[in-house]
N, C-alpha and C positions, 0 to 999 in steps of 0.2 A: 504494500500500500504506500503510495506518495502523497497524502492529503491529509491534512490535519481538520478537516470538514467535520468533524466530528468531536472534536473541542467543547464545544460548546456543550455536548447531550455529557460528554465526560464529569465537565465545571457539575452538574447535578448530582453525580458521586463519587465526593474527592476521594474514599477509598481505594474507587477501584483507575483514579485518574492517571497517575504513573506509570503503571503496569498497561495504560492502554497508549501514554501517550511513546512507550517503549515500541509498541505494538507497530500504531501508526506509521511510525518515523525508521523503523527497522532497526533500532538501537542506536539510530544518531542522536537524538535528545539527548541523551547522560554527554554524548562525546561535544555535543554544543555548547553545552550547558558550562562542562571543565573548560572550556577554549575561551567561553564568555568570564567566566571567574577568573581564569589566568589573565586574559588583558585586560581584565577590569581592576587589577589588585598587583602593578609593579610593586610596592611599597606596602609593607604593614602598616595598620592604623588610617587606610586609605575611605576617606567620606563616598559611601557608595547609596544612591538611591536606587530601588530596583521597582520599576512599573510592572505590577501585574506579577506576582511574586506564586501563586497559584499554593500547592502544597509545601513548599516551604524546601525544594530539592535546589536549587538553583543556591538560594540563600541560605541555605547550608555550607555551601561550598564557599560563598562570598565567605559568611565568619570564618569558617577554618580556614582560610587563610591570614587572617588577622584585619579582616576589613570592619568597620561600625558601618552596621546599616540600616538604611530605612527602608521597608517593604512593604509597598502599597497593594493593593488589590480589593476591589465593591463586592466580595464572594466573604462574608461572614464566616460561612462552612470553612471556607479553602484554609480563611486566615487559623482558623482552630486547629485544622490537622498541621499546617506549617509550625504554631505555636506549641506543637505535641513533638513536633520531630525537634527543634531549634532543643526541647527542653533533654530531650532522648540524650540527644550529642554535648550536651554541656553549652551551648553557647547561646542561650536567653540574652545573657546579658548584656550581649555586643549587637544585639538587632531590636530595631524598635518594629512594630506591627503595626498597620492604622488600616482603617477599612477607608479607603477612597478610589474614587474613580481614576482612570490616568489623567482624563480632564482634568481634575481639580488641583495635579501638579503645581497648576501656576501662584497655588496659595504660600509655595512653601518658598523658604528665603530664597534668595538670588545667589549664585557664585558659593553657594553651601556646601557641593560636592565636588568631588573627584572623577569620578566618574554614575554615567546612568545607562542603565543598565534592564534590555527590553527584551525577556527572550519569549518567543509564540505570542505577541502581546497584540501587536502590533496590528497582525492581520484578521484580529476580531474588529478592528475600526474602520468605518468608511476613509476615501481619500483625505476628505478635511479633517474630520478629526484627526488622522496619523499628522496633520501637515500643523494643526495647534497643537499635537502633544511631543511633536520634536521641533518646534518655535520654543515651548515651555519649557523644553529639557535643556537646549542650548541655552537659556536664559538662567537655570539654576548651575550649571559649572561653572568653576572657577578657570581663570586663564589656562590653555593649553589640556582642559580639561575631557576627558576620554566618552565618546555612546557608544555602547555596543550591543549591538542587534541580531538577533538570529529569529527566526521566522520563516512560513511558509512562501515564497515567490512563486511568478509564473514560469516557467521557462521558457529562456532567449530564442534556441533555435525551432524551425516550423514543427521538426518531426518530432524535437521534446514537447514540445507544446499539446500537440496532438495527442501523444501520449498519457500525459498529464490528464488532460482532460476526458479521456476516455475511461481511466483510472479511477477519476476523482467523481465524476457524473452518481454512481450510485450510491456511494459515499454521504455526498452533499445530499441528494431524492432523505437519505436513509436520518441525516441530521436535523434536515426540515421539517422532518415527520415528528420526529422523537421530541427535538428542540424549539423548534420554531425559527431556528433559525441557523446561518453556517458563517464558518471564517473565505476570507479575502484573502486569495492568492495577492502578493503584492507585486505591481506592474514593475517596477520600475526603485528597489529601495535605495540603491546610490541616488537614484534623481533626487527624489522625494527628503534623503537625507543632505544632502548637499543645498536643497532650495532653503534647507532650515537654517543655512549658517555654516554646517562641520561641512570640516576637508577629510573626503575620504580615505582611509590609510591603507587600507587593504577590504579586499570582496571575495569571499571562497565559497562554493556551489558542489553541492554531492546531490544525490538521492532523483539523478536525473534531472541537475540542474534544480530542481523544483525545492531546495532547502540551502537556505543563503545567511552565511556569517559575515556582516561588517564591523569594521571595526576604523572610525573615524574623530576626528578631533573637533575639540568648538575653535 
């Protein structure tokens, strides 16, 4: 499976969310998720905001590296089971939790973090909102300050693309049904990243192109 379309019906039981979204992704999630922690975190004690923090696996990995973090996400449930793992591993104490939409980023100080930090987040959002919640994110780092993003993409070429969509079509039918609703392959996330402000520093693509890690500056 190349489609994370199904995200959504997951977000309903963060139980069994992990082990699906392991499923989905064919075991690139865990390898994203390390790749996003590692350049999220040159430096111990690094200020790290995380949009959309789901079961608390991603922000795991931020604390044990020795980052403080803030880990947003509007899922009450998700923030509970993230709040059971952070406490499992020892490290409560270095992550704050807050239930907030990624919209409502823009409340929180300016130039506060180090880096911010988006993974699957993204392509649960229409184009504008992705385009106000990485205006907002460039706005909370501090100079020279690190986004990094991993999420679902469309793919570049015709014949991935096709693929993709052929793939993903029963997927999306099967999340609509369940959820009401499905994620957005993301057209374009260099563009989209870059109209926000950050200089792209690097773009890597697996799983038939259709799952895309950036890692850009403000």
């Amino acid at each position: 499976m190349s489609s994370l379309a199904l995200m959504r019906w997951l977000e309903q039981a963060p139980a069994r969310y992990d082990a699906g979204m392991r499923l989905l992704t064919l075991g690139r999630a865990q390898r994203l998720q390390a790749a996003l922690a590692e350049a999220a975190t040159p430096r111990a004690e690094a200020d790290v905001l995380e949009i959309g923090c789901g079961t608390g696996a991603l922000t795991v990995r931020l604390a044990s590296r020795g980052a403080r973090v803030l880990a947003v996400d509007q899922n009450p449930e998700m923030l509970e089971r993230a709040r059971a793992r952070l406490l499992e591993a020892d490290l409560a104490g270095s992550v704050e939790l807050v239930e907030r939409g990624a919209a409502e980023i823009d409340g929180l100080a300016r130039s506060a973090f180090d880096a911010v930090v988006a993974g699957f987040a993204l392509s649960e959002m229409s184009a504008n909102e992705r385009a106000y919640v990485l205006r907002a994110a460039h706005a909370l780092l501090r100079p020279d300050g690190r986004l990094l993003v991993a999420d679902e993409t469309r793919p570049r070429g015709t014949r991935w693309r096709m693929l993709h969509a052929l793939l993903r079509a029963p997927q999306a039918l099967l999340a609509w049904l369940l959820a009401g609703s499905m994620s957005r392959p993301i057209p374009d996330p260099c563009g989209e990243i870059e109209a926000a402000g950050f200089r792209v520093e690097r773009e890597s693509r697996c799983l038939g192109d259709s799952l895309t890690l950036v890692v850009a500056r403000a």
